[in-house]
C-alpha positions as MATLAB code, in Angstrom:
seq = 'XXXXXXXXXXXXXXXXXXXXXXXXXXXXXXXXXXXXXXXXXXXXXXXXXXXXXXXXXXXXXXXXXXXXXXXXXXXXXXXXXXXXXXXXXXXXXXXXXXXXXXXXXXXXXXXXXXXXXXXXXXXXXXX';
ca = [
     -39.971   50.464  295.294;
     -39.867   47.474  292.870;
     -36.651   45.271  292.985;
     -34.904   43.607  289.944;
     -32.480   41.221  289.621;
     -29.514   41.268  286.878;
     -25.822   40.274  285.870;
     -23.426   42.030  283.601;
     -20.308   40.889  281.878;
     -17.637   43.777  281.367;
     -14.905   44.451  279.000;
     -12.275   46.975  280.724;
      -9.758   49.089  278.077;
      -7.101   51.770  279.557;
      -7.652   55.217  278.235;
      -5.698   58.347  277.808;
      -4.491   59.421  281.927;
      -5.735   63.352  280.539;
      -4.788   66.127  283.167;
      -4.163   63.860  285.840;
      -0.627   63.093  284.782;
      -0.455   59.741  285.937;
      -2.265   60.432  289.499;
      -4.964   58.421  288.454;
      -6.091   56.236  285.817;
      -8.296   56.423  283.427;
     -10.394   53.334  281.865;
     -13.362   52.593  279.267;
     -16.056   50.014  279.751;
     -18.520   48.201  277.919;
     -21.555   45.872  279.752;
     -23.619   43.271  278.416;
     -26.425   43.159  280.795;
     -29.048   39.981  281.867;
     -32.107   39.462  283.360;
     -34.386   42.121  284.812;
     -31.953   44.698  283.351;
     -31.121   43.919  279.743;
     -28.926   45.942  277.226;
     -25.559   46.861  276.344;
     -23.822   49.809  278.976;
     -21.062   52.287  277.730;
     -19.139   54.081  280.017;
     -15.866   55.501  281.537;
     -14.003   55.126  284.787;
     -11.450   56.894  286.490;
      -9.354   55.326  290.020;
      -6.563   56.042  291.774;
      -4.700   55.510  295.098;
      -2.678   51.822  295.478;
      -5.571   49.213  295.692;
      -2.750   46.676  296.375;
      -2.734   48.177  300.147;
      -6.314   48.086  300.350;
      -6.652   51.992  300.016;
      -7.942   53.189  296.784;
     -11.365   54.778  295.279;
     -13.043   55.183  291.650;
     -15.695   56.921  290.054;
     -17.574   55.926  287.199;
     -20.515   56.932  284.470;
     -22.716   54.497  282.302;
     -25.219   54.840  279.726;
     -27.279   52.114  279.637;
     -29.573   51.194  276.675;
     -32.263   48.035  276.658;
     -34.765   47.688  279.097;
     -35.488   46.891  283.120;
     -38.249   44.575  283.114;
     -39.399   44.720  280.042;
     -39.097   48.594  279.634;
     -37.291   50.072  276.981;
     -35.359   53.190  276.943;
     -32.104   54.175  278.612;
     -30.541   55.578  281.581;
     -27.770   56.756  283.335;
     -25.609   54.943  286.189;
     -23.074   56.882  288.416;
     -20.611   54.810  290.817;
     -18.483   56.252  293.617;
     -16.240   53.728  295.019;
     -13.803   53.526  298.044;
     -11.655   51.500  299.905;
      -9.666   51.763  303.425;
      -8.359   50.231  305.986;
      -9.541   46.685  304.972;
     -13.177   48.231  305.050;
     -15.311   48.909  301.523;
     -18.003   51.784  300.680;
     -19.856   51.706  296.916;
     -22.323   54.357  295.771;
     -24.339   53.047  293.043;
     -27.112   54.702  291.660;
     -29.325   55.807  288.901;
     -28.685   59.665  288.003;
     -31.831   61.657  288.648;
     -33.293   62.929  285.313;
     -31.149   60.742  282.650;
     -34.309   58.083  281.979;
     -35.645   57.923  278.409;
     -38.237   56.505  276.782;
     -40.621   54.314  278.631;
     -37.758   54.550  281.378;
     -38.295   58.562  281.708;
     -38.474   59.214  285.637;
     -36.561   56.545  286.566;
     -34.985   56.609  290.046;
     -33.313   53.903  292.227;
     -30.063   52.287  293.829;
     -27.766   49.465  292.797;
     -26.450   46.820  295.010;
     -23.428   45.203  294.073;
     -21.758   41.416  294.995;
     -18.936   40.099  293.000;
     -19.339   35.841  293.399;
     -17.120   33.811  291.448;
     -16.143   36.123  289.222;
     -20.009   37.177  288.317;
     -21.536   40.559  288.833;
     -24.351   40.406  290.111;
     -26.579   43.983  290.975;
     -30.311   44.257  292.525;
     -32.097   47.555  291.592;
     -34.251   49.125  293.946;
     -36.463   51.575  291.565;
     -39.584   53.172  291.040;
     -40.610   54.950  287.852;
];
């Protein structure tokens, strides 16, 4: 496994709620990504439960398009996200089969720390 370092800036827009009627809600996202992973990432997001009392989970898809050190192509992210009792569990991975380009057989997991507002993520991958 190599391991590669990145931040990403996102822009957050509410979306139609769809079948859910209002059980959930539904959001789109755009990423600008830096450093070992750079590129622009599209994707959508849905979450529901009350994360005001700490319980509450989300799932999420992104395409991502640029390269991850140096590689071009693209590639698919998939979050699962949840939150109880004060406690935290994310999911955060690259979806097996989605890499193109010189990123084709791309596999790995994303780590996640929010610090000062910054995102900053650490890929574990191997291609």
């Amino acid at each position: 496994m190599t391991t590669t370092s990145a931040t990403f800036e996102i822009e957050l827009s509410p979306a139609a709620a769809g079948e859910l009627d209002g059980a959930a809600g539904r959001f789109e996202f755009t990423k600008s990504w830096s450093g070992g992973i750079e590129g622009t990432g599209r994707g959508f997001m849905a979450s529901g439960g009350d994360p005001q009392s700490g319980s509450a989970g989300y799932v999420a898809l992104e395409v991502v398009e640029g390269s991850v050190d140096g590689r071009a192509g693209s590639f698919l992210l998939q979050q699962f996200g949840m939150m109880e009792s004060g406690g935290q569990r994310l999911e955060y991975a690259v979806v097996p089969g989605s890499g193109t380009g010189e990123l084709a057989g791309l596999a790995g997991t994303v780590s996640l720390a929010v610090e000062g507002g910054v995102h900053r993520v650490e890929l574990d991958y191997s291609l």
